[in-house]
Structure formats: structure tokens, C-alpha cells
Biopython code that builds the backbone (N, CA, C, O; Angstrom):
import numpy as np
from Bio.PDB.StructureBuilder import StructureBuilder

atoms = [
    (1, "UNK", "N", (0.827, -1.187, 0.000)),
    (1, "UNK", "CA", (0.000, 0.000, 0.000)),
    (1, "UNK", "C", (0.869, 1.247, 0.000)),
    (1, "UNK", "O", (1.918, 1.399, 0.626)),
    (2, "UNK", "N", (0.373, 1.957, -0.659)),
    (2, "UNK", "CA", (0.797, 3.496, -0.553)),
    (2, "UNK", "C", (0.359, 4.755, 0.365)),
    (2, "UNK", "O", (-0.754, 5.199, 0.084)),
    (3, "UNK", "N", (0.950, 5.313, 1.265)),
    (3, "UNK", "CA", (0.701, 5.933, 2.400)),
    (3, "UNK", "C", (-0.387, 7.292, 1.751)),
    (3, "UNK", "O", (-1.208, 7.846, 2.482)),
    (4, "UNK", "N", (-0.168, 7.704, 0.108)),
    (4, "UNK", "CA", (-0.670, 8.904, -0.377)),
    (4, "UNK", "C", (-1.573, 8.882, -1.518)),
    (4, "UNK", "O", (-2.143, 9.856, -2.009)),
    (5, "UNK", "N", (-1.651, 7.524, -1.929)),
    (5, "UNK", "CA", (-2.648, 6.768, -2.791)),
    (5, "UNK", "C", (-4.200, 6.690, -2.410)),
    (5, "UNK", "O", (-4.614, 5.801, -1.666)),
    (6, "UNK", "N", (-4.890, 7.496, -2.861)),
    (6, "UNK", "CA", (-6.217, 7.442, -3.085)),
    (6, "UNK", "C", (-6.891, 6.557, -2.625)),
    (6, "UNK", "O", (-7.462, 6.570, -1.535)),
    (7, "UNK", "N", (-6.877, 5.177, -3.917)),
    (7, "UNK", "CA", (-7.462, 4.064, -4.119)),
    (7, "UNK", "C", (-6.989, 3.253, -2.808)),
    (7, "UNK", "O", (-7.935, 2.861, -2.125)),
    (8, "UNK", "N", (-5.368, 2.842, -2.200)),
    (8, "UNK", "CA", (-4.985, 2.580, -1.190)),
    (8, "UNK", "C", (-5.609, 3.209, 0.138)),
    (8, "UNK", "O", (-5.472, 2.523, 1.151)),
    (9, "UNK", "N", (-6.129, 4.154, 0.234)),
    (9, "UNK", "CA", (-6.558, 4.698, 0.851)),
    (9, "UNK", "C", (-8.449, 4.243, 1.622)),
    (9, "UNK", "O", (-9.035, 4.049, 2.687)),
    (10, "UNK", "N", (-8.682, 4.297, -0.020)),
    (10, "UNK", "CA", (-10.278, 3.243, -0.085)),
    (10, "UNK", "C", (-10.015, 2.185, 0.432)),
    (10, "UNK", "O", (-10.716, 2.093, 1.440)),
    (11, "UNK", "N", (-9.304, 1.198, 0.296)),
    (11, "UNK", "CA", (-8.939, -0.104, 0.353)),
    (11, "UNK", "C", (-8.588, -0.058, 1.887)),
    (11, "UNK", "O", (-8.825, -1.148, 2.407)),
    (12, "UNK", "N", (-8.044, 0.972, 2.855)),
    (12, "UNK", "CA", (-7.677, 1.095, 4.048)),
    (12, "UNK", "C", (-9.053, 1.404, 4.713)),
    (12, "UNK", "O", (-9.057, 1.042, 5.889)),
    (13, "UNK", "N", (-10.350, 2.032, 4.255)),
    (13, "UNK", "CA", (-11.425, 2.990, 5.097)),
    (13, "UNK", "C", (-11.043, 3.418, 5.270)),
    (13, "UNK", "O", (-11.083, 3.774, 6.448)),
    (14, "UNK", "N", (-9.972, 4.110, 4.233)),
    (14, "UNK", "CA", (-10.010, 5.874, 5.977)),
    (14, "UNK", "C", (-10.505, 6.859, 4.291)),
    (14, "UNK", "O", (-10.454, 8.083, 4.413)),
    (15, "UNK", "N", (-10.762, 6.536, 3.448)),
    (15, "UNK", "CA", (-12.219, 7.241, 2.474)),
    (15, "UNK", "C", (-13.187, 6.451, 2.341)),
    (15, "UNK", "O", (-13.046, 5.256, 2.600)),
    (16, "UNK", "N", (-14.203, 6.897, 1.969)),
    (16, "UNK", "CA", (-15.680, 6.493, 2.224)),
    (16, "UNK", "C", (-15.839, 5.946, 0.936)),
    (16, "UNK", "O", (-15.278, 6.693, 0.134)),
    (17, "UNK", "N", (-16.280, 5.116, 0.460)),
    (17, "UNK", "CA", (-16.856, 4.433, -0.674)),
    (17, "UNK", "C", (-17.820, 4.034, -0.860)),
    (17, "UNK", "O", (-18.302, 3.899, 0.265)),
    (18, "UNK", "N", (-18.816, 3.577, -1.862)),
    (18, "UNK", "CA", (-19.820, 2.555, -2.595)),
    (18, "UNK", "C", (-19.037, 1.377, -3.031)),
    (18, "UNK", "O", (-18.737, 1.038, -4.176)),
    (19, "UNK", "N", (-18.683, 0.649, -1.546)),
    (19, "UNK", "CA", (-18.304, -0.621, -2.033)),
    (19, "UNK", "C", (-19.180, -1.715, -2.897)),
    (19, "UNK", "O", (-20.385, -1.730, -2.642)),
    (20, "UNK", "N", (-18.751, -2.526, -3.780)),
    (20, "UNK", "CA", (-19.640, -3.351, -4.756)),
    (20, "UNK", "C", (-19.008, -4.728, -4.506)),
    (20, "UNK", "O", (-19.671, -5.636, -5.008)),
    (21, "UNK", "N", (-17.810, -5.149, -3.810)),
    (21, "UNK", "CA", (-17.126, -6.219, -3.680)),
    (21, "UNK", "C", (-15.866, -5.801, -3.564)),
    (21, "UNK", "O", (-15.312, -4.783, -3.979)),
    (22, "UNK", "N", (-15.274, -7.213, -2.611)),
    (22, "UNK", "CA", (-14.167, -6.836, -1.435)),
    (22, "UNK", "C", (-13.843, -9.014, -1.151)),
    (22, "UNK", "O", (-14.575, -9.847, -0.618)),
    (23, "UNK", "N", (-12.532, -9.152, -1.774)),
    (23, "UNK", "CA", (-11.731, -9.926, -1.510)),
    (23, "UNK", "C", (-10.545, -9.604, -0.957)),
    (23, "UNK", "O", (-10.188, -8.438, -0.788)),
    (24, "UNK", "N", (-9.585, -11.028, -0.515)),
    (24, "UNK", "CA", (-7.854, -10.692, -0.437)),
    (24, "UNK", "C", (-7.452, -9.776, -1.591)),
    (24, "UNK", "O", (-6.756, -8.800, -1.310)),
    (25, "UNK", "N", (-7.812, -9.982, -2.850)),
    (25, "UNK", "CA", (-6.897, -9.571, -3.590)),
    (25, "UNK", "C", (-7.325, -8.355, -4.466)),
    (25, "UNK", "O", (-6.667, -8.090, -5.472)),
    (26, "UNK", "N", (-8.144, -7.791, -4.199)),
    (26, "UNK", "CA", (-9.321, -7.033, -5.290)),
    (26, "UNK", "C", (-10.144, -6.393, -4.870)),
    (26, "UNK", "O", (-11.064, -7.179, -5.096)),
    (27, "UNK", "N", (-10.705, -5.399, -4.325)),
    (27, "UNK", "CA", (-12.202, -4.691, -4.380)),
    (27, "UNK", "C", (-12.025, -3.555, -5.590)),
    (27, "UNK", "O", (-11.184, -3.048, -6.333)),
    (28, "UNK", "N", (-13.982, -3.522, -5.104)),
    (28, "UNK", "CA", (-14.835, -2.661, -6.325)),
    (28, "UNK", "C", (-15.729, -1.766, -6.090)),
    (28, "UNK", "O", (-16.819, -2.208, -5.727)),
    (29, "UNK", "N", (-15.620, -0.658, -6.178)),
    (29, "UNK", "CA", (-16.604, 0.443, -5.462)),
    (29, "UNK", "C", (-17.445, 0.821, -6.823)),
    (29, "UNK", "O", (-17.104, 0.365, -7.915)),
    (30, "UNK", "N", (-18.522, 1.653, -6.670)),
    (30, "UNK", "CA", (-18.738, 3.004, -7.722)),
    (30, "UNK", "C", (-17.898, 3.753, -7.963)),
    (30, "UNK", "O", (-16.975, 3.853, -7.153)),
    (31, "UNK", "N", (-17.900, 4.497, -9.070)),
    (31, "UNK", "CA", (-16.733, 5.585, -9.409)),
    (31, "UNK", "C", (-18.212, 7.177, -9.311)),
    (31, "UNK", "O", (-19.391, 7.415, -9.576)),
    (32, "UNK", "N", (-16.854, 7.854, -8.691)),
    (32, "UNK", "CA", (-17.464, 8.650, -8.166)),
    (32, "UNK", "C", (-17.476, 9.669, -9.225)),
    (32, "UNK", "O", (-16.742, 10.619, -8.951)),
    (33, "UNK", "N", (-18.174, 9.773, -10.515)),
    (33, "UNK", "CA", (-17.694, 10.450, -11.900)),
    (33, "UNK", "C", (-18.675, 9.599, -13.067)),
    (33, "UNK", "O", (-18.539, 9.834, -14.268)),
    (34, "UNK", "N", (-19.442, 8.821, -12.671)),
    (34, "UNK", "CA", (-19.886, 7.865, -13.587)),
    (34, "UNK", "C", (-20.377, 8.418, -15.177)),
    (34, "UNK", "O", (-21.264, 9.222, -15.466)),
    (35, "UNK", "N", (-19.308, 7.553, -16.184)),
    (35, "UNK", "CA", (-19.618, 7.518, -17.801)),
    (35, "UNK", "C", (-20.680, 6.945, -18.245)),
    (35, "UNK", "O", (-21.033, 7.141, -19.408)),
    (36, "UNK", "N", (-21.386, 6.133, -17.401)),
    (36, "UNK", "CA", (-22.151, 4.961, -17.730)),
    (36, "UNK", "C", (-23.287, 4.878, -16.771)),
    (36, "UNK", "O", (-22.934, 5.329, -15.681)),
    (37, "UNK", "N", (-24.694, 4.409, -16.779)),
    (37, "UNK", "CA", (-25.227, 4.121, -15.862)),
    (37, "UNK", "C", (-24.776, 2.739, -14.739)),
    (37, "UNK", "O", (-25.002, 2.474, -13.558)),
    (38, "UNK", "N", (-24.194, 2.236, -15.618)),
    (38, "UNK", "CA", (-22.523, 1.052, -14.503)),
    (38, "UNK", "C", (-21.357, 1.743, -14.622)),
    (38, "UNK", "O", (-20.885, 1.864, -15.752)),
    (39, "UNK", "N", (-20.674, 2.324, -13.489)),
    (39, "UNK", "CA", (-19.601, 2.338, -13.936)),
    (39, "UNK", "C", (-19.076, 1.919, -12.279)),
    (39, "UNK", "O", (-19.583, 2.381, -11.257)),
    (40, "UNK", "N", (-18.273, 1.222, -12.322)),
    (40, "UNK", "CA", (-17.434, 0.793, -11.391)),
    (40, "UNK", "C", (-15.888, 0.319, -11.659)),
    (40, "UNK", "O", (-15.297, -0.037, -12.678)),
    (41, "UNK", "N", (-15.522, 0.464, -10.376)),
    (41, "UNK", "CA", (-13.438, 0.422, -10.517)),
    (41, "UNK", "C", (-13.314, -0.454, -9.574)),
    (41, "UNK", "O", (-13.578, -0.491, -8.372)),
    (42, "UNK", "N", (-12.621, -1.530, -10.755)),
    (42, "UNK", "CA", (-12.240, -2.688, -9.805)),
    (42, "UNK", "C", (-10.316, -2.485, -9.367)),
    (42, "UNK", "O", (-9.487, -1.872, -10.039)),
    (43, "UNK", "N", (-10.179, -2.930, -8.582)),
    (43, "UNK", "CA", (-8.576, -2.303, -7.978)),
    (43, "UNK", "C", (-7.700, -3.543, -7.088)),
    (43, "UNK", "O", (-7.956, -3.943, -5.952)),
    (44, "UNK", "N", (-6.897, -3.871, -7.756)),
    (44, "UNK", "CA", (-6.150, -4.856, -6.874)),
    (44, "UNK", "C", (-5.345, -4.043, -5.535)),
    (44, "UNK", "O", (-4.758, -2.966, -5.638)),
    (45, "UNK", "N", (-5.462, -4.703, -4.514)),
    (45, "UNK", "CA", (-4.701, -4.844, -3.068)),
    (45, "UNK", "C", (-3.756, -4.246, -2.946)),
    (45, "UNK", "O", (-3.484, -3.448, -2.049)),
    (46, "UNK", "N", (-2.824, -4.720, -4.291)),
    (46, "UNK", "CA", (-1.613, -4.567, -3.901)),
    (46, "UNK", "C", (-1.018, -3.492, -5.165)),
    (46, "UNK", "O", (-1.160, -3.621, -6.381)),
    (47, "UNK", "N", (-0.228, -2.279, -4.313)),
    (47, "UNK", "CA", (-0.705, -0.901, -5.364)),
    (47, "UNK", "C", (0.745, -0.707, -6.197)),
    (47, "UNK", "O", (1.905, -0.400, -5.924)),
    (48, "UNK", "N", (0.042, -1.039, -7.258)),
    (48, "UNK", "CA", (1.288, -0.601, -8.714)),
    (48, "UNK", "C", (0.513, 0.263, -9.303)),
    (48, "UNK", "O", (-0.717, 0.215, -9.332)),
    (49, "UNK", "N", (1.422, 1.327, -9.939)),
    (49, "UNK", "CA", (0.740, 2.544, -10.310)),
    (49, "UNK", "C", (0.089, 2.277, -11.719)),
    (49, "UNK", "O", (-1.008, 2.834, -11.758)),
    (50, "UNK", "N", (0.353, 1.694, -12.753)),
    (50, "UNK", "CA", (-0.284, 0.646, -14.120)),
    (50, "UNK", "C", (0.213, 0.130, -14.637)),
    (50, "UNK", "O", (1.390, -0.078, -14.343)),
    (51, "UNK", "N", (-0.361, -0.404, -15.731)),
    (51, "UNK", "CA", (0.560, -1.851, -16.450)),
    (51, "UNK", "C", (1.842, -1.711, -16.271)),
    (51, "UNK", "O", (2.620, -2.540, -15.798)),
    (52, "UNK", "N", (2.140, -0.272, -16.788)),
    (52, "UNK", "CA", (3.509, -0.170, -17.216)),
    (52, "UNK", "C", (4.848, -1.173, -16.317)),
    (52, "UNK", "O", (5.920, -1.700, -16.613)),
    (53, "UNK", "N", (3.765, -0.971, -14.796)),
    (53, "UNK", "CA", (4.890, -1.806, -13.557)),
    (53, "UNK", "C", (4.567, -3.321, -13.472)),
    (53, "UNK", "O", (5.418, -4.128, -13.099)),
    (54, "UNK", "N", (3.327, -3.676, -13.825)),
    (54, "UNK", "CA", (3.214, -5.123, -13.381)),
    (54, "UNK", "C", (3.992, -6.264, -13.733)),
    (54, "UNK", "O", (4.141, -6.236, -14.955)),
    (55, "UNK", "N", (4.426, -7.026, -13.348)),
    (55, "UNK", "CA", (5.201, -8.038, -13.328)),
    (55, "UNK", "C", (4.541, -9.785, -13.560)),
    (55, "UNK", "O", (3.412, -10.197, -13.298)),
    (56, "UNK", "N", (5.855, -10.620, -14.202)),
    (56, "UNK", "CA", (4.505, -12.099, -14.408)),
    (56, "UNK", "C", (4.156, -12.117, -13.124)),
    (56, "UNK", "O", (3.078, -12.710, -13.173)),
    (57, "UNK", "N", (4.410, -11.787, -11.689)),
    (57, "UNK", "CA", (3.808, -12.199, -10.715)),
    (57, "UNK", "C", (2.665, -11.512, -10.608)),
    (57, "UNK", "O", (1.963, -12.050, -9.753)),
    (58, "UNK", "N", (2.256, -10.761, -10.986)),
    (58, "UNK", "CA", (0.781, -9.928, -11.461)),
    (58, "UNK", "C", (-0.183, -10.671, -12.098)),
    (58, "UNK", "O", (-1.390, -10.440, -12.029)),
    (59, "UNK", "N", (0.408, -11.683, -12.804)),
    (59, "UNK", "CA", (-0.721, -12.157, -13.762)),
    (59, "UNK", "C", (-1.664, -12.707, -12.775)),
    (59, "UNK", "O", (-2.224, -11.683, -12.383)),
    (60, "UNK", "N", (-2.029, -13.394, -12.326)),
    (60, "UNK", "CA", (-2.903, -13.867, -11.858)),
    (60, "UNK", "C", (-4.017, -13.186, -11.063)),
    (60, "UNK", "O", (-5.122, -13.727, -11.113)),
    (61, "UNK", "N", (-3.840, -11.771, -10.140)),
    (61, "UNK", "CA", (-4.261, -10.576, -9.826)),
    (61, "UNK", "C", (-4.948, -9.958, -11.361)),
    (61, "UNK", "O", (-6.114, -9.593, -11.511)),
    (62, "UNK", "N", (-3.902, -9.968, -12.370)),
    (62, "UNK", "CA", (-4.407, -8.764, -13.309)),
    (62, "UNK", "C", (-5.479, -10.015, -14.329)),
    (62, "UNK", "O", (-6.222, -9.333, -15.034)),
    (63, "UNK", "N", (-5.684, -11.239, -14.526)),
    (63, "UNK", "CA", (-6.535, -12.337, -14.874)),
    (63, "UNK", "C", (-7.920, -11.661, -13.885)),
    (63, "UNK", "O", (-8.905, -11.263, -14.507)),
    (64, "UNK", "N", (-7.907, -11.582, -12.527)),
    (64, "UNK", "CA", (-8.868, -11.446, -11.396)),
    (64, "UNK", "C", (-9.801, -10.388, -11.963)),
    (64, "UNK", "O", (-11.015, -10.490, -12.141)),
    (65, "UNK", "N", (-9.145, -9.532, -12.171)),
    (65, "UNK", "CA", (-9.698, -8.301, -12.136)),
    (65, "UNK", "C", (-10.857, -8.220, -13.075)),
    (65, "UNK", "O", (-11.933, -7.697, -12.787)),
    (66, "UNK", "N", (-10.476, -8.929, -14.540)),
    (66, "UNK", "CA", (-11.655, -9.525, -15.387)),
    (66, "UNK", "C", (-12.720, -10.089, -14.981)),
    (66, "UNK", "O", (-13.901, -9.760, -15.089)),
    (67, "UNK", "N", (-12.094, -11.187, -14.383)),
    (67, "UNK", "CA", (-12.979, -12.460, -13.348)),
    (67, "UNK", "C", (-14.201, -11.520, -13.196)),
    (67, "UNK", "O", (-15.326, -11.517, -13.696)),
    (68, "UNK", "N", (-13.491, -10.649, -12.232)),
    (68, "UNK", "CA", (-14.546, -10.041, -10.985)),
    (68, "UNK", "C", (-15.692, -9.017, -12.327)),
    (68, "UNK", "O", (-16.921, -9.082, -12.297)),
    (69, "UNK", "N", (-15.193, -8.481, -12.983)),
    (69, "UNK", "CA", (-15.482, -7.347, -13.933)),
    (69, "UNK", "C", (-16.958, -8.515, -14.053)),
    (69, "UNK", "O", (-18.077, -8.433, -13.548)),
    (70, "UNK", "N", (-16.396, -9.449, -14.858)),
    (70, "UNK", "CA", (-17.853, -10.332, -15.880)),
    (70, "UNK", "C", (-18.653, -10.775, -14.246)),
    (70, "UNK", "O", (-19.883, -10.742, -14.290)),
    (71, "UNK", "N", (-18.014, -11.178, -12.849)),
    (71, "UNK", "CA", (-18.910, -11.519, -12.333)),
    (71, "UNK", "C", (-20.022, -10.492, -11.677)),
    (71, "UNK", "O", (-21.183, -10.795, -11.400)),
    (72, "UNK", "N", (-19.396, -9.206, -11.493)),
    (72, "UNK", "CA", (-20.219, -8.132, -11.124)),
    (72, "UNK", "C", (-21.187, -7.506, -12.157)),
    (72, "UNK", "O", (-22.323, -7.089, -11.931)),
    (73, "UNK", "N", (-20.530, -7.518, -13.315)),
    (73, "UNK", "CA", (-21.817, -7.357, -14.395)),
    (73, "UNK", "C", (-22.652, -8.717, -14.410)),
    (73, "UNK", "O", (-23.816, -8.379, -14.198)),
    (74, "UNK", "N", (-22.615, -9.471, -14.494)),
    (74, "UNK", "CA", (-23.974, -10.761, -14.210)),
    (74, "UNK", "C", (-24.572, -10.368, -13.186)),
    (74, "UNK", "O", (-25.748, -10.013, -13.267)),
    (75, "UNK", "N", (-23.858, -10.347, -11.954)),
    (75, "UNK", "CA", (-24.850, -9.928, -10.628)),
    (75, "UNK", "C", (-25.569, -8.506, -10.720)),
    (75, "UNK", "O", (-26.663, -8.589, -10.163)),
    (76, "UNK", "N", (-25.364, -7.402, -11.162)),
    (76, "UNK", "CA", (-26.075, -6.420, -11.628)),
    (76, "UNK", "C", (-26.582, -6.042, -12.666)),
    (76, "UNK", "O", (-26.912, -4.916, -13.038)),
    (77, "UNK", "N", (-26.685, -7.798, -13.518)),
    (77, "UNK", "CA", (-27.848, -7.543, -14.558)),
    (77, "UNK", "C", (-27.305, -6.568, -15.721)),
    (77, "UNK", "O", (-27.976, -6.038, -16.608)),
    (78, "UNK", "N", (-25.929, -6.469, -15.493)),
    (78, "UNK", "CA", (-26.104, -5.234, -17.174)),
    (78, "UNK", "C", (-25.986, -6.025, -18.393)),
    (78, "UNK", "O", (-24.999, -6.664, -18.755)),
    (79, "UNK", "N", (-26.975, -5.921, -18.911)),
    (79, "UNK", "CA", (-27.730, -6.512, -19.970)),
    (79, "UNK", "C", (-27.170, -5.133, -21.568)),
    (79, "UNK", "O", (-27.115, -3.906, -21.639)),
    (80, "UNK", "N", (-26.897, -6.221, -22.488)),
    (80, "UNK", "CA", (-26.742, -5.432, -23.883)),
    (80, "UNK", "C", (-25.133, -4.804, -23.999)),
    (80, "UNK", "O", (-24.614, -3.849, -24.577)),
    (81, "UNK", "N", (-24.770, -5.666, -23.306)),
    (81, "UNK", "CA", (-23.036, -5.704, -23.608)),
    (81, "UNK", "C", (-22.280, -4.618, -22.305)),
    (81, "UNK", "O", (-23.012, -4.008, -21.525)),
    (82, "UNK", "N", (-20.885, -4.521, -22.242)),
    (82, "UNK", "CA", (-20.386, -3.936, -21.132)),
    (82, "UNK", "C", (-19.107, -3.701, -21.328)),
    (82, "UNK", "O", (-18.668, -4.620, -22.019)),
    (83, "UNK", "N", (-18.420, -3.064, -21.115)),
    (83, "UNK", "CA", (-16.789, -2.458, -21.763)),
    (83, "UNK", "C", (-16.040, -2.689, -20.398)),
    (83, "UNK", "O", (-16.820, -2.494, -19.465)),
    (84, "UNK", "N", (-14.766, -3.045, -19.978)),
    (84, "UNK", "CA", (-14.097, -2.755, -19.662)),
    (84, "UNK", "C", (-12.599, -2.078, -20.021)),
    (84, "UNK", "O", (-11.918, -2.369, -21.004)),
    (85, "UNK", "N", (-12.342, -1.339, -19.231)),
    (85, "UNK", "CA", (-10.938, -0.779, -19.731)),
    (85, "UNK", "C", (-10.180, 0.318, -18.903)),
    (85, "UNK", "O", (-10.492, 1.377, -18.359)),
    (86, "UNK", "N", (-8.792, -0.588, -19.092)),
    (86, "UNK", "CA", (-7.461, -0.034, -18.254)),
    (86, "UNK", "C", (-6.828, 1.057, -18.853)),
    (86, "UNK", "O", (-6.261, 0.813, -19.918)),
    (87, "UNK", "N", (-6.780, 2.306, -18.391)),
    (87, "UNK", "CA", (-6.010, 3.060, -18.973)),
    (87, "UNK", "C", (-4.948, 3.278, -18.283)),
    (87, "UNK", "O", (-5.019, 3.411, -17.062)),
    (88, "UNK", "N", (-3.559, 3.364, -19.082)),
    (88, "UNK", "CA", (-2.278, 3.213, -18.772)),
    (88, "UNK", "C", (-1.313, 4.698, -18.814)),
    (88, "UNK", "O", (-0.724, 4.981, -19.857)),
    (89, "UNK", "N", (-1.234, 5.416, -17.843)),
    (89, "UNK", "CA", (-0.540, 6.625, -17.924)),
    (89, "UNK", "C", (-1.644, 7.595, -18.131)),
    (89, "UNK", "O", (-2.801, 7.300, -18.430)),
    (90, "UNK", "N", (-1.051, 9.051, -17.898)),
    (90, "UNK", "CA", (-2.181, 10.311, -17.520)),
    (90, "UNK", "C", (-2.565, 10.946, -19.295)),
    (90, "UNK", "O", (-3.236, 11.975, -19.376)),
    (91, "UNK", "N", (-2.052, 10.201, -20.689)),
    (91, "UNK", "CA", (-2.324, 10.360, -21.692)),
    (91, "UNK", "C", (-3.105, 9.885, -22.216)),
    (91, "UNK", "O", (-3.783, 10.404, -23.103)),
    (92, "UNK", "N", (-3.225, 8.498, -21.683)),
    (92, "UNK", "CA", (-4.431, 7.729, -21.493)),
    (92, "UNK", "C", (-5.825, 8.079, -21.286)),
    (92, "UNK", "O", (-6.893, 7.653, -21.727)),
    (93, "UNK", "N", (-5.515, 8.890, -20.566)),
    (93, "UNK", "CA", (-6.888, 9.247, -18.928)),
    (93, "UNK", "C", (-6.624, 8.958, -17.820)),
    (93, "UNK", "O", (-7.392, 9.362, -16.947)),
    (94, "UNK", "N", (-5.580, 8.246, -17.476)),
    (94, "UNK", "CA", (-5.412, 7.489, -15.928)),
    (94, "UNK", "C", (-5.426, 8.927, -15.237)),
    (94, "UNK", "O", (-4.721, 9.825, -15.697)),
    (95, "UNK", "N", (-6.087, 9.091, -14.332)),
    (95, "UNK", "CA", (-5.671, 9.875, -13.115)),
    (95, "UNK", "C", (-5.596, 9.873, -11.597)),
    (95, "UNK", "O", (-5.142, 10.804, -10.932)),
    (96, "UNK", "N", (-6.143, 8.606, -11.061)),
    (96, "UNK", "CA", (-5.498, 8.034, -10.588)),
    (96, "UNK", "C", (-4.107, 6.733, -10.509)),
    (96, "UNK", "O", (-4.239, 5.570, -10.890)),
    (97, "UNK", "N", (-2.934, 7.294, -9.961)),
    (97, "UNK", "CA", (-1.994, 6.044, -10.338)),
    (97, "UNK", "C", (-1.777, 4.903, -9.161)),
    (97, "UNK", "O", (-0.917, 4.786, -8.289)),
    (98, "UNK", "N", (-3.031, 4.047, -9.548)),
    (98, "UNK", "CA", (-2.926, 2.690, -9.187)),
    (98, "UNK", "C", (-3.648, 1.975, -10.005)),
    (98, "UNK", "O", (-4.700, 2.522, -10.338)),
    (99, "UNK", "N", (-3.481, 1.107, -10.375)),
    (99, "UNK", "CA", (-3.770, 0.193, -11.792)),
    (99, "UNK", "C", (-5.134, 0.333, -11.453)),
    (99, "UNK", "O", (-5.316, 0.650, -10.278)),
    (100, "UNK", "N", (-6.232, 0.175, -12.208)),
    (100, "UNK", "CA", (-7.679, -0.063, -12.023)),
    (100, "UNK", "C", (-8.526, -0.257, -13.337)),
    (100, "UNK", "O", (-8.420, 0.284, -14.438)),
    (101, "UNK", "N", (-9.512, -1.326, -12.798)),
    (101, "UNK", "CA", (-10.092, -1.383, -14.166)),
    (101, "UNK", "C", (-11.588, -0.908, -14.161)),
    (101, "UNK", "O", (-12.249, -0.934, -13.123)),
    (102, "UNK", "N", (-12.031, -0.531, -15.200)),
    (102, "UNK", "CA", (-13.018, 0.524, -15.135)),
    (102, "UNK", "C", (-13.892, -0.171, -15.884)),
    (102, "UNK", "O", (-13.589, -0.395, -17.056)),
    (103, "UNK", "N", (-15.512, -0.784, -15.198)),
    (103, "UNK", "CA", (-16.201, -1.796, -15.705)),
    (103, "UNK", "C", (-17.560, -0.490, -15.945)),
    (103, "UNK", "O", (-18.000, 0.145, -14.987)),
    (104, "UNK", "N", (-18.035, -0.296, -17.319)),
    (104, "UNK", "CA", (-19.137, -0.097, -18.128)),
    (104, "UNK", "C", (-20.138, -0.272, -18.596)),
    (104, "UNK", "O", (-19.859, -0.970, -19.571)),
    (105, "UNK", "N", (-21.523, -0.074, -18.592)),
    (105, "UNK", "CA", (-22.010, -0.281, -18.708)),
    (105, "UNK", "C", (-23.554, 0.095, -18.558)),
    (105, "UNK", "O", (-23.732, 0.752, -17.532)),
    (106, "UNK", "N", (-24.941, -0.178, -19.427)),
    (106, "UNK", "CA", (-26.030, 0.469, -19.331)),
    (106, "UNK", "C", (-26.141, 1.123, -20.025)),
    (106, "UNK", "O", (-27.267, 1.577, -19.820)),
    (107, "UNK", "N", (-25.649, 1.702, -21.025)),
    (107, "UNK", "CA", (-25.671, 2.465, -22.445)),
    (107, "UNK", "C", (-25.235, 1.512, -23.483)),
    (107, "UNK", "O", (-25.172, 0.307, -23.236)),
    (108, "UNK", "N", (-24.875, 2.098, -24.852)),
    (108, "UNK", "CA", (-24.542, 1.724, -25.952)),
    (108, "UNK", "C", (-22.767, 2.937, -26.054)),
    (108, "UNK", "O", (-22.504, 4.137, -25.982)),
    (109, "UNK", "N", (-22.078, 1.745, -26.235)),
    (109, "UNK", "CA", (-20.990, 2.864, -26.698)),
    (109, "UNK", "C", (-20.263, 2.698, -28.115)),
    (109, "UNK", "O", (-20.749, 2.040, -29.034)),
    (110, "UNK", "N", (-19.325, 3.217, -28.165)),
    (110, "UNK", "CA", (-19.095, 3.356, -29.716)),
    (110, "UNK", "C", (-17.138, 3.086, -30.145)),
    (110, "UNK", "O", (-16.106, 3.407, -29.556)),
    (111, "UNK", "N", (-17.341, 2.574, -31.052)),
    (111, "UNK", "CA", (-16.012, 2.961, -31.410)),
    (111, "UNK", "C", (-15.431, 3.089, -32.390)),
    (111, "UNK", "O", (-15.993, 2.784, -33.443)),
    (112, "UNK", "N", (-14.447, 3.456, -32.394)),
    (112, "UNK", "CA", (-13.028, 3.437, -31.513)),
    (112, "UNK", "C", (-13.548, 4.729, -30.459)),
    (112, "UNK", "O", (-14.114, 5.817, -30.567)),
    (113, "UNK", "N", (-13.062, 4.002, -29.560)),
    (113, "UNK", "CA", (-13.343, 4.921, -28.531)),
    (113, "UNK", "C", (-12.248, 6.650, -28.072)),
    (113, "UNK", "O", (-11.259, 7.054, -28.682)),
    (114, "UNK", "N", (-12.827, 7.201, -27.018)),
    (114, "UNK", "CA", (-12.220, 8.328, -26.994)),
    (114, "UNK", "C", (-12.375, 9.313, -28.265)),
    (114, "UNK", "O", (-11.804, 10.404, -28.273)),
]
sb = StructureBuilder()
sb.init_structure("model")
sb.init_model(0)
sb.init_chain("A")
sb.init_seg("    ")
for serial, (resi, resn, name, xyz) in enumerate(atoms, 1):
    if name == "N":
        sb.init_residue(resn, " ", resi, " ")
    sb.init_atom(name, np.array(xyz, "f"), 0.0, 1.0, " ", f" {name:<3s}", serial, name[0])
structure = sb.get_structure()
């Protein structure tokens, strides 16, 4: 964890969230900004700022994060397809830096995106 990290911060309670799910390795709140009538950020435990740092010992964490993505869209019903997506660096969009994946959904979207 990171002592000045946001998301680490969520993951500690000492910020307030719309938690949606909470394992060892992973929770998922609302995003407080929503694109979508779903939009939620799923966030691994353990805080690397994005891809750019993850390591093969990541894989299995950064596999999860999907996992959880398709199982939280089944459990909330978003029906008519659902986007996820990691953005990597502040050119991206990232603005928070801890990896997170950003699950979509309840509209129609388009692409290429951005």
C-alpha cells in the first residue's frame, strides 16, 4: 500500500466508498464520476501505479480483475453488452496512479473509442 494513494486509501477505510465487492486480492466500489449508468473500478490490493509496472507475478491478480469485472456485471444484470478498460498513464486518462479497471455499462458505446 501506498501511504498517499487514493485508491490505497479506499482499500484502508479511511475514504468512504460505494463498495460493490471486497476480496484478499481485489475490491470494487462506484466511481465517483460515472460515464455509464454502470460504472465501477475494480482495484487490486496490492498498489502498482499501471501496467507499465506489473510483473509475471501480477498475472494472476491482473486475470482477477476480469474475473470479478464479468462476475459483477452478471450480478447487476447489465444486460446489452459492457466495456471494460485499463487506462495506462495520464495520456491515457489514468488519473489516478494505481492500476484499475473501469467496468461499463447500461448504455450503448461506440467505437473506436475516446
Amino acid at each position: 500500500m501506498s501511504a498517499t494513494c487514493l485508491f490505497c486509501k479506499i482499500a484502508a477505510k479511511q475514504i468512504p466508498s460505494k463498495m460493490v465487492y471486497e476480496d484478499d486480492d481485489v475490491f470494487a466500489f462506484e466511481d465517483i464520476g460515472p460515464q455509464a449508468p454502470t460504472h465501477l473500478l475494480i482495484v487490486p490490493r496490492k498498489h502498482f501505479a499501471s501496467l507499465e509496472e506489473a510483473t509475471p507475478e501480477d498475472q494472476a491478480v491482473l486475470g482477477k480483475l476480469q474475473l470479478v469485472a464479468a462476475e459483477l456485471a452478471r450480478k447487476l444484470k447489465v444486460t446489452g453488452g459492457y466495456r471494460t478498460v485499463v487506462n495506462t498513464g495520464e495520456g491515457a486518462g489514468q488519473s489516478v496512479l494505481h492500476l484499475h479497471l473501469h467496468l461499463l455499462g447500461g448504455r450503448s458505446f461506440r467505437w473506436p473509442p475516446g
